[in-house]
DRENVOVO-687374 format. One record per residue: x, y, z of N, C-alpha, C in turn; residue in three letters; residue number from 1. Coordinates in Angstrom, 1 decimal, decimal comma. Layout:
N
+--------+--------+--------+--------+--------+--------+--------+--------+--------+------+-------+
!   n.c1 !   n.c2 !   n.c3 !  ca.c1 !  ca.c2 !  ca.c3 !   c.c1 !   c.c2 !   c.c3 ! donu ! volum !
+--------+--------+--------+--------+--------+--------+--------+--------+--------+------+-------+
!      X !      Y !      Z !      X !      Y !      Z !      X !      Y !      Z !  Ala !   NUM !
...
+--------+--------+--------+--------+--------+--------+--------+--------+--------+------+-------+
This chain:
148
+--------+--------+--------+--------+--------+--------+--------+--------+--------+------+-------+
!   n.c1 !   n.c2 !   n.c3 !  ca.c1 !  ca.c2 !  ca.c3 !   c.c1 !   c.c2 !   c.c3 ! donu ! volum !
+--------+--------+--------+--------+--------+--------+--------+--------+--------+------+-------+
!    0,8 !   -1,2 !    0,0 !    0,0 !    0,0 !    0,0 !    0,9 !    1,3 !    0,0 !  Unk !     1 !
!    2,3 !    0,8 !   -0,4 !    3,0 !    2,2 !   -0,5 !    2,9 !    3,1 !   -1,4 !  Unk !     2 !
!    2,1 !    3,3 !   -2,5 !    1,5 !    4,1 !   -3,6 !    0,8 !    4,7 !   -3,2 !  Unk !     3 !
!   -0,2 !    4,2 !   -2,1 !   -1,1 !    4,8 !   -1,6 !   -0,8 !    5,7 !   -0,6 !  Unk !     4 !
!   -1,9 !    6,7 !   -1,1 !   -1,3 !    8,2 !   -0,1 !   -2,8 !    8,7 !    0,7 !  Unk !     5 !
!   -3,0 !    8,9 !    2,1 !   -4,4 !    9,7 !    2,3 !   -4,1 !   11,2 !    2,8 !  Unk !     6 !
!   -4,0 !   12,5 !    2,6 !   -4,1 !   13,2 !    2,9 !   -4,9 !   14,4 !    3,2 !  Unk !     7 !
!   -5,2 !   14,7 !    4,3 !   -5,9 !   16,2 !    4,1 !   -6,6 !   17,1 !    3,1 !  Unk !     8 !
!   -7,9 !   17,2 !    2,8 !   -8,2 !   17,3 !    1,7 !   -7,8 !   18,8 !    1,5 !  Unk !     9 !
!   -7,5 !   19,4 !    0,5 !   -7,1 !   20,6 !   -0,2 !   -8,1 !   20,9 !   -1,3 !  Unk !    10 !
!   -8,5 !   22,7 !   -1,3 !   -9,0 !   22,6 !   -2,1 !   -8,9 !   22,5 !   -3,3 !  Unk !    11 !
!   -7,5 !   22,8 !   -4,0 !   -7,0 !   22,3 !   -4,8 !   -7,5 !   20,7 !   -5,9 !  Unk !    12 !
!   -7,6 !   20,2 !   -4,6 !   -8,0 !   18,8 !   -4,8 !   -9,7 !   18,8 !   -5,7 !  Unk !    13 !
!  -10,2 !   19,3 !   -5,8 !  -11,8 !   19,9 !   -6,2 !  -11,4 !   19,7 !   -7,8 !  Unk !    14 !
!  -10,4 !   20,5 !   -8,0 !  -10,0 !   20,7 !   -9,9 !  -10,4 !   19,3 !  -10,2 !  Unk !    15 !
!   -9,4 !   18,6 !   -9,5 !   -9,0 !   16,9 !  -10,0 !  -10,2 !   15,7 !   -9,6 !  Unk !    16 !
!  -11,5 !   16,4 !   -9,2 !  -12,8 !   15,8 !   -9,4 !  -13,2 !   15,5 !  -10,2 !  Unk !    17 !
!  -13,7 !   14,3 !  -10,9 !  -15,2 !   14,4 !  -11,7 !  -16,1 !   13,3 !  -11,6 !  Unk !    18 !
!  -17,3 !   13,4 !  -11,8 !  -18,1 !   12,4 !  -11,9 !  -18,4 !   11,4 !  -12,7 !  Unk !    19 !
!  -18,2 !    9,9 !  -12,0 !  -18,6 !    9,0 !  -12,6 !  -19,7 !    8,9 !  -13,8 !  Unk !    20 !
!  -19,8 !    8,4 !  -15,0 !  -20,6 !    8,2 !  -15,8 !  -22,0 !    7,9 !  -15,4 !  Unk !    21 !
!  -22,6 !    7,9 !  -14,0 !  -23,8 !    7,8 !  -13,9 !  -24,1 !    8,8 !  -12,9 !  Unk !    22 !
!  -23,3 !    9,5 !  -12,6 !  -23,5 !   10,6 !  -11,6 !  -23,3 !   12,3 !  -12,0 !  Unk !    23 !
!  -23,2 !   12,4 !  -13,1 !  -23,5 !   13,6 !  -14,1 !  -24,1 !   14,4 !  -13,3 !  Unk !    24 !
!  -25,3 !   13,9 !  -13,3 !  -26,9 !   14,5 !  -13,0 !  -26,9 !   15,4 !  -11,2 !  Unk !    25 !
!  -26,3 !   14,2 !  -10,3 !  -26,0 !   14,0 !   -9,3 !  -25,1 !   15,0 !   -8,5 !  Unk !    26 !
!  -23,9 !   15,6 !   -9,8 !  -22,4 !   16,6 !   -8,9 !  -23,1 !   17,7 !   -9,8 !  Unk !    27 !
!  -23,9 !   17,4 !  -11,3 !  -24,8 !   19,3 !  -11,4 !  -25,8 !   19,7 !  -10,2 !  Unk !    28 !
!  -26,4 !   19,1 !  -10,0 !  -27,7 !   19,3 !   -8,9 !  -27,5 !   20,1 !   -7,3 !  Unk !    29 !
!  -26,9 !   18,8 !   -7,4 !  -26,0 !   19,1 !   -5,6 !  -24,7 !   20,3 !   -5,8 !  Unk !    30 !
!  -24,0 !   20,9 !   -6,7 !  -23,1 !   21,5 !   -7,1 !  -22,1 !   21,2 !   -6,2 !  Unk !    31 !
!  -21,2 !   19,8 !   -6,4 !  -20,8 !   19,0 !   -5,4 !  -19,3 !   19,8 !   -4,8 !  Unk !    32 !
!  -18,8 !   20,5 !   -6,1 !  -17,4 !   21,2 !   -5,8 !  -17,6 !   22,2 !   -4,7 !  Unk !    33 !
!  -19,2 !   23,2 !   -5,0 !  -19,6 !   24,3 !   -3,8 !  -19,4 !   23,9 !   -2,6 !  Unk !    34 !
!  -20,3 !   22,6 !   -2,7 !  -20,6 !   21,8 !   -1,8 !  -19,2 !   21,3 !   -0,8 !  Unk !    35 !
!  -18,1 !   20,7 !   -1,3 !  -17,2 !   20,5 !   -0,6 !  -16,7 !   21,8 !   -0,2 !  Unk !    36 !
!  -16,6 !   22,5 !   -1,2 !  -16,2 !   24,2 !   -0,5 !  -16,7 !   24,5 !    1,0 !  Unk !    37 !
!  -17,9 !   24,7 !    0,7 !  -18,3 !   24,9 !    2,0 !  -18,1 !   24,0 !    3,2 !  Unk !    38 !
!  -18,2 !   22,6 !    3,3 !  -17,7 !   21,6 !    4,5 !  -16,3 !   21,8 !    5,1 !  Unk !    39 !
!  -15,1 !   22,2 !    3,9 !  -14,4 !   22,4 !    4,3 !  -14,0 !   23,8 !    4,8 !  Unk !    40 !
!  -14,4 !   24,7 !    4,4 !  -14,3 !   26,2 !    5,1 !  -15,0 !   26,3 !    6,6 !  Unk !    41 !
!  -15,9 !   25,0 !    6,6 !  -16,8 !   24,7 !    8,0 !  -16,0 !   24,1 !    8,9 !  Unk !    42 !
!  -14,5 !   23,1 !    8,5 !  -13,8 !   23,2 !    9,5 !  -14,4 !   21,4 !    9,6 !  Unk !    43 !
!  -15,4 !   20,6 !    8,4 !  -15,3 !   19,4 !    8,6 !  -14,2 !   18,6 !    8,3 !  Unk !    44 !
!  -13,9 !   17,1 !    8,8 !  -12,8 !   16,0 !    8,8 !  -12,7 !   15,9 !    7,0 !  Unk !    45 !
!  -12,3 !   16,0 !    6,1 !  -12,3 !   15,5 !    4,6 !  -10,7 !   15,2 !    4,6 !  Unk !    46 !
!  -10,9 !   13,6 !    3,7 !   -9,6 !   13,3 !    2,9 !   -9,9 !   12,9 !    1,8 !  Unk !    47 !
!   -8,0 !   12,8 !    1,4 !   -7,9 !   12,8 !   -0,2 !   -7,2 !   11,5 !   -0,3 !  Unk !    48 !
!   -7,8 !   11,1 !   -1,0 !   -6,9 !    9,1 !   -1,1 !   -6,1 !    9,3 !   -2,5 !  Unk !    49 !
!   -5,0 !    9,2 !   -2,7 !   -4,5 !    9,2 !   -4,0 !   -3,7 !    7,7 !   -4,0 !  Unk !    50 !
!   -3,7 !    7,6 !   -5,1 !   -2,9 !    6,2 !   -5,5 !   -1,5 !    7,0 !   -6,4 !  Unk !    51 !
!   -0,3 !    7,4 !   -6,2 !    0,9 !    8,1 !   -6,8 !    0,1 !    9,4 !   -6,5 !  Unk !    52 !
!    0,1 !    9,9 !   -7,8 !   -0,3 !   11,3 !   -7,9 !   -1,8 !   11,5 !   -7,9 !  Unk !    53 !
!   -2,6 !   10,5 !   -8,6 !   -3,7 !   10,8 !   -9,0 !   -4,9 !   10,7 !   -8,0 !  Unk !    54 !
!   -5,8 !   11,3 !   -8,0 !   -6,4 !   11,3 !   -6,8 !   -7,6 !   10,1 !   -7,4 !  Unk !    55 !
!   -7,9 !    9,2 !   -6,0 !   -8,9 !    8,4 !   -6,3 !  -10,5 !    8,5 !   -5,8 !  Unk !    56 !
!  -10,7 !    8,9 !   -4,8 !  -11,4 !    9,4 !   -3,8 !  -11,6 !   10,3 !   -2,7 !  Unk !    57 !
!  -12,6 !   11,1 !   -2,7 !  -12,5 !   11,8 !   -1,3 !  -13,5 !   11,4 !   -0,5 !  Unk !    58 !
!  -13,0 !   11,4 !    0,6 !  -14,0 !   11,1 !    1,7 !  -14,4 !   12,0 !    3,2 !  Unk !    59 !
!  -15,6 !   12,3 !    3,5 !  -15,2 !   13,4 !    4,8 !  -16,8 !   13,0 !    5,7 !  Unk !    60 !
!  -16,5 !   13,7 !    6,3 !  -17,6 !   13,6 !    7,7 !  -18,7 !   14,6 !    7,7 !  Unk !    61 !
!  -19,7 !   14,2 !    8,3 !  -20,8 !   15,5 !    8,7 !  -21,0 !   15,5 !   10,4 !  Unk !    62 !
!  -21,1 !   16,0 !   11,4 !  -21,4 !   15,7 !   12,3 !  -22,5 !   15,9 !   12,7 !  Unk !    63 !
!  -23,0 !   14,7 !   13,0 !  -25,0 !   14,7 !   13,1 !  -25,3 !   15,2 !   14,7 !  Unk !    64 !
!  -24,8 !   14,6 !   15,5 !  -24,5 !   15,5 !   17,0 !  -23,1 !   14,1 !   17,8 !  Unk !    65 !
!  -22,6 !   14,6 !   18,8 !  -21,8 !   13,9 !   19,5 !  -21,9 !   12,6 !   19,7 !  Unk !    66 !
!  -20,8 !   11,6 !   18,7 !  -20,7 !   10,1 !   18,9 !  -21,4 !    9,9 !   17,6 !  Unk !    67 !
!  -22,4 !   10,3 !   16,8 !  -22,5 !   10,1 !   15,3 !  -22,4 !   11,0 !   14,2 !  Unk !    68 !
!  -21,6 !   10,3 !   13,1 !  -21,1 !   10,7 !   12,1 !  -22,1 !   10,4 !   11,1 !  Unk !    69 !
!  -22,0 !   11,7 !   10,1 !  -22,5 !   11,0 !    8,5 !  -21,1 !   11,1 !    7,5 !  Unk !    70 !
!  -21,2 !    9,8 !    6,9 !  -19,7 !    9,7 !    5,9 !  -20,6 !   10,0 !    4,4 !  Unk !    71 !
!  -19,2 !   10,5 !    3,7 !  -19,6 !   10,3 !    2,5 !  -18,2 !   10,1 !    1,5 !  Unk !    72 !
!  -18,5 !    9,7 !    0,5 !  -17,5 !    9,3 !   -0,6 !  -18,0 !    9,6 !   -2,1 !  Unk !    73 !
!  -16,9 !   10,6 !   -2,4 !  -17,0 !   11,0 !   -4,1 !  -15,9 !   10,2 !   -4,5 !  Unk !    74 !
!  -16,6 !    9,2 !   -4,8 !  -15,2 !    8,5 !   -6,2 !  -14,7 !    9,5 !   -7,4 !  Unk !    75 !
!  -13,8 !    9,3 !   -7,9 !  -13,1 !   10,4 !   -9,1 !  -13,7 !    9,7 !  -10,5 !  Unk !    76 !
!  -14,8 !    9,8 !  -11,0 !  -14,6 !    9,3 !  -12,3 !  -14,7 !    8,0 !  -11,8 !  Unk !    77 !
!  -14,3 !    6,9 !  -12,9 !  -14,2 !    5,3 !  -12,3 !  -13,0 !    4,8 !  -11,9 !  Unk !    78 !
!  -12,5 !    5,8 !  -11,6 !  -11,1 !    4,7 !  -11,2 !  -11,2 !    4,4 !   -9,5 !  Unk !    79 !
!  -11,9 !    4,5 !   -8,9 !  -11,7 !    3,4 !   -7,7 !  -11,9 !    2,1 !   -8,3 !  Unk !    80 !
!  -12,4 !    1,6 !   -9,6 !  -12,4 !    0,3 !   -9,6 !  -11,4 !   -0,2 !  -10,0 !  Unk !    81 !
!  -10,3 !   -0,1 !  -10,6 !   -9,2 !   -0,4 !   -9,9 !   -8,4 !   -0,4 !   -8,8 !  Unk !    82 !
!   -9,0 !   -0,2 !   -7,8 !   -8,2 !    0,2 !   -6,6 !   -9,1 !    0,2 !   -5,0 !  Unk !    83 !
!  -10,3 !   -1,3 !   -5,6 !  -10,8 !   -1,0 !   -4,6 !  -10,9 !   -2,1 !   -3,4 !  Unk !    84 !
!  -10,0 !   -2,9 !   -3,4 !   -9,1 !   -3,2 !   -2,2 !   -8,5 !   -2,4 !   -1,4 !  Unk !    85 !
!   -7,8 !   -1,9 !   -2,0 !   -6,9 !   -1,0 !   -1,0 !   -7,7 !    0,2 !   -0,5 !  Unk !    86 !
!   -9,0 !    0,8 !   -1,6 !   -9,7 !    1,9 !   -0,6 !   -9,8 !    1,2 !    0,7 !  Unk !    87 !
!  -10,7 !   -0,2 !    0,6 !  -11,5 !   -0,1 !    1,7 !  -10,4 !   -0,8 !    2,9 !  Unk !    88 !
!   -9,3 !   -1,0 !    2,2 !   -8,4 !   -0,8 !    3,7 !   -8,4 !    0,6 !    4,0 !  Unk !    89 !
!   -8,1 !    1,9 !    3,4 !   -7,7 !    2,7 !    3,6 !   -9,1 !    3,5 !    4,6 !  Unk !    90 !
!  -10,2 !    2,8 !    3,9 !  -11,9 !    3,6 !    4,5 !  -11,6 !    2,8 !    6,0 !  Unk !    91 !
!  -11,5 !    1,4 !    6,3 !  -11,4 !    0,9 !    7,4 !  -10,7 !    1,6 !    8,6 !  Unk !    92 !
!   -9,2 !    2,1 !    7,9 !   -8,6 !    3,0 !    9,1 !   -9,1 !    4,3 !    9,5 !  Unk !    93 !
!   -9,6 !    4,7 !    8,4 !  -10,5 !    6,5 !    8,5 !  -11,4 !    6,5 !    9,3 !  Unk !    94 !
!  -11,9 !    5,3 !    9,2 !  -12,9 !    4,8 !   10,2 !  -12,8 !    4,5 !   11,8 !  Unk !    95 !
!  -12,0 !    3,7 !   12,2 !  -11,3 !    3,1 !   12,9 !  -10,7 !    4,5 !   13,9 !  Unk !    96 !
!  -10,3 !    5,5 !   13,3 !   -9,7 !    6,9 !   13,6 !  -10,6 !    7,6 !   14,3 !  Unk !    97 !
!  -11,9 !    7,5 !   13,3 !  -13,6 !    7,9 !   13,6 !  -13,8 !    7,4 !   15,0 !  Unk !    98 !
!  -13,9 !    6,3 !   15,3 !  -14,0 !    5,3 !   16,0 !  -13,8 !    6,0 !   17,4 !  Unk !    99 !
!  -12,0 !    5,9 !   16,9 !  -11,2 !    6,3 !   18,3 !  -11,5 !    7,6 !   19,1 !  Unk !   100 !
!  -12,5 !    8,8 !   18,4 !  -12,6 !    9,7 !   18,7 !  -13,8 !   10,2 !   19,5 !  Unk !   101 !
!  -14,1 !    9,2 !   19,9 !  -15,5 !    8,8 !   20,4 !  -16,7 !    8,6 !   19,9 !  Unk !   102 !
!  -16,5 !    8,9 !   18,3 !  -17,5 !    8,4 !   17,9 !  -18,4 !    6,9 !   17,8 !  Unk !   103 !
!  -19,6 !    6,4 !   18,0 !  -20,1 !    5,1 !   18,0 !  -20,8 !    4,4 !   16,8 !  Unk !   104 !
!  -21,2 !    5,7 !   15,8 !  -22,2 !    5,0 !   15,3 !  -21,5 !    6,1 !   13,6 !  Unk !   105 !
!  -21,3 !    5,4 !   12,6 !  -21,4 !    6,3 !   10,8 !  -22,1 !    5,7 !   10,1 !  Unk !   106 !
!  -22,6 !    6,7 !    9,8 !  -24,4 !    6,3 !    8,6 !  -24,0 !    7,5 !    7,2 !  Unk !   107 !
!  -24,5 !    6,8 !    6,2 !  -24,5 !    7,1 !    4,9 !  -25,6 !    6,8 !    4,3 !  Unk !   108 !
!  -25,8 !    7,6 !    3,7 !  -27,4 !    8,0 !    2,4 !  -26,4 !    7,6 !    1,5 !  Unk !   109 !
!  -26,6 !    6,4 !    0,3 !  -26,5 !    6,8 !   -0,9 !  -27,8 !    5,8 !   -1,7 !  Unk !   110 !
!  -28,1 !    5,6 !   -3,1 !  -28,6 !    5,4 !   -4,2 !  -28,9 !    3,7 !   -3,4 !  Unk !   111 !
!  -30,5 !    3,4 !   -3,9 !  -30,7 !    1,7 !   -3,4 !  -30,8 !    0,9 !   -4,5 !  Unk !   112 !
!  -29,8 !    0,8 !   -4,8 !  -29,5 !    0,1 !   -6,3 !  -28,3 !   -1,3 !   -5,9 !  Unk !   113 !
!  -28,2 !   -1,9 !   -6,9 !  -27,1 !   -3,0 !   -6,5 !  -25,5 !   -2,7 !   -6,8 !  Unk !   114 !
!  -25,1 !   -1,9 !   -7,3 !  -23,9 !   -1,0 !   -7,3 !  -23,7 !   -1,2 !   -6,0 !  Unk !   115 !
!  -24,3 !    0,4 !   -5,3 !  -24,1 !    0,9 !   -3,9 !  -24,5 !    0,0 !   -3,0 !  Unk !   116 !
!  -25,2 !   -1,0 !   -2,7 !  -25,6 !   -2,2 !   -1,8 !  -24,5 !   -3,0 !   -1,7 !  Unk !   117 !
!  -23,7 !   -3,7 !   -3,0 !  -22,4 !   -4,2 !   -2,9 !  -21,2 !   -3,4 !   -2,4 !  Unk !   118 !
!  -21,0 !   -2,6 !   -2,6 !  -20,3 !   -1,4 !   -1,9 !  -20,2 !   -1,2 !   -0,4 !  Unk !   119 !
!  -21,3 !   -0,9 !   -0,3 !  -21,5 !   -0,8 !    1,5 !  -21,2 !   -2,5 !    1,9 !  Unk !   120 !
!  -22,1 !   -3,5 !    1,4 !  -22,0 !   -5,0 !    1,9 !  -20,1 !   -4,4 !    2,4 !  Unk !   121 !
!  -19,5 !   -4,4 !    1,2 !  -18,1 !   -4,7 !    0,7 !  -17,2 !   -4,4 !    2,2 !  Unk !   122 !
!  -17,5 !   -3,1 !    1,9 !  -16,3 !   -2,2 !    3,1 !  -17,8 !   -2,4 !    4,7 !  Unk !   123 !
!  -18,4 !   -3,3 !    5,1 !  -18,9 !   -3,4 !    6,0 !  -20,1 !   -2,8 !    6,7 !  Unk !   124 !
!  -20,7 !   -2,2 !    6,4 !  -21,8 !   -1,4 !    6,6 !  -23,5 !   -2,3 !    6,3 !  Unk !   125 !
!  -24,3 !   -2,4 !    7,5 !  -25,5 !   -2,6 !    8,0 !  -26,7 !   -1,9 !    6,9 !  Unk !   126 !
!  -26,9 !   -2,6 !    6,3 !  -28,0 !   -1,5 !    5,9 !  -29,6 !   -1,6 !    7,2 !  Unk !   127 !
!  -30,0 !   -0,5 !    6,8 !  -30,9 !    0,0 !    8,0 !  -32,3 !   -0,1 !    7,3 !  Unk !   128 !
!  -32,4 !    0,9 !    6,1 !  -34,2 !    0,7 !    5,7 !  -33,6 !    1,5 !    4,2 !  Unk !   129 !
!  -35,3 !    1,7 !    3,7 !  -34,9 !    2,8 !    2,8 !  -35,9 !    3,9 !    2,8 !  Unk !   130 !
!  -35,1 !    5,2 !    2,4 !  -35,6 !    6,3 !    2,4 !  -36,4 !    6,5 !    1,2 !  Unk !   131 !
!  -38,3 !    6,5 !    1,3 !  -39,2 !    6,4 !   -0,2 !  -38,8 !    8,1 !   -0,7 !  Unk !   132 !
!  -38,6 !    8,1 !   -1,8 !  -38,3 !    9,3 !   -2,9 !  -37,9 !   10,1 !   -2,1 !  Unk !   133 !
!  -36,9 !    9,9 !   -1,4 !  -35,8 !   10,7 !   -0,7 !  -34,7 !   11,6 !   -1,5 !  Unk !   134 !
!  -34,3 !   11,6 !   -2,6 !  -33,2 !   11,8 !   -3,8 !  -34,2 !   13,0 !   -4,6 !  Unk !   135 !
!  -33,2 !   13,8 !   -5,1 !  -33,5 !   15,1 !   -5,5 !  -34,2 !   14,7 !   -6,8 !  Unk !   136 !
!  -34,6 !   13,7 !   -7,5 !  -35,0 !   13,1 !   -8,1 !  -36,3 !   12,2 !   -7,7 !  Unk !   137 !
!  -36,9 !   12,0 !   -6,9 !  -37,7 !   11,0 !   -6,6 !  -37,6 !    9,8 !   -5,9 !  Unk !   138 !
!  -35,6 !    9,1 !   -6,7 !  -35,2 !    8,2 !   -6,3 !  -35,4 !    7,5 !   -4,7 !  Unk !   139 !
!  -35,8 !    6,5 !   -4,1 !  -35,6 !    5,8 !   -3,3 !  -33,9 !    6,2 !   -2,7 !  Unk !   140 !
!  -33,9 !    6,2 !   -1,4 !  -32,7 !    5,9 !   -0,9 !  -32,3 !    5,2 !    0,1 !  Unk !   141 !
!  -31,2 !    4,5 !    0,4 !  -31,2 !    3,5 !    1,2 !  -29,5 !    4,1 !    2,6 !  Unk !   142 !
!  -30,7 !    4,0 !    3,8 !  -29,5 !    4,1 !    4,9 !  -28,5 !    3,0 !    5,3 !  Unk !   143 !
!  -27,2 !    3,1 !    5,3 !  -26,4 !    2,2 !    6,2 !  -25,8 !    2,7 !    7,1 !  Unk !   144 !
!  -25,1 !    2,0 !    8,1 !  -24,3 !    2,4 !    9,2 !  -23,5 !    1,0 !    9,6 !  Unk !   145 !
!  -22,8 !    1,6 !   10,5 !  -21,6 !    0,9 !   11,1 !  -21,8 !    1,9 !   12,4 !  Unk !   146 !
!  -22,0 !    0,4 !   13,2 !  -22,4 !    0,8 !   14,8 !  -21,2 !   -0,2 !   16,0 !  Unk !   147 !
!  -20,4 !    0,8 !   16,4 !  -19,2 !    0,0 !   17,8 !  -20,5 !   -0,2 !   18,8 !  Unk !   148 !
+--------+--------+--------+--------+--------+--------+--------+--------+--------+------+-------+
């Protein structure tokens, strides 16, 4: 895992975004670059996972109140799927860090589709229910979490 680099997210890091081929719709709507702007000028937890130079994913926190977290993850385009062993060692420790800080419980909203179901199964996460036309879209959405 020595290619692998996690650092402190930078805005800079924003340029070297884009969205996956099914999530177009998804980084216009939400205007996801503003959107990290703002979490991070808020002084939230965000990292940057790079594999060498290129960046693979970002991942950061919301604080819903003391001891639970909401996580989230912008893949770059598709290349976490080469590399996604090693994210979810790398989400494990982010986690794990989460963990240590007294946090008990990280929950995530994404898409209830079999993509994001395998995903969450993958790197460990409970699914809880689903949210009916919860998505800026209509779409269904489905909660998971990971509870110490």
């Amino acid at each position: 895992m020595k290619e692998y680099k996690v650092s402190l997210f930078k805005l800079e890091h924003i340029n070297e975004l884009s969205p996956r081929d099914d999530d177009h719709e998804l980084f216009e709507k939400f205007n996801v670059k503003e959107m990290l702007t703002k979490m991070h000028k808020a002084g939230n937890q965000i990292w940057s996972i790079f594999h060498g130079k290129e960046l693979i994913t970002i991942m950061g926190t919301l604080k819903t109140y003391d001891g639970v977290m909401e996580i989230y993850q912008l893949p770059n385009g598709d290349r976490i799927k080469k590399h996604v062993k090693a994210v979810k060692k790398i989400i494990i420790q982010l986690e794990n860090h989460l963990f240590s800080q007294g946090n008990w419980r990280l929950h995530t909203i994404c898409a209830s589709d079999y993509k994001h179901e395998r995903w969450m199964k993958f790197i460990g996460y409970t699914k809880e229910g689903i949210l009916k036309k919860h998505s800026f879209n209509g779409d269904d959405l489905a909660i998971w979490a990971k509870v110490i």
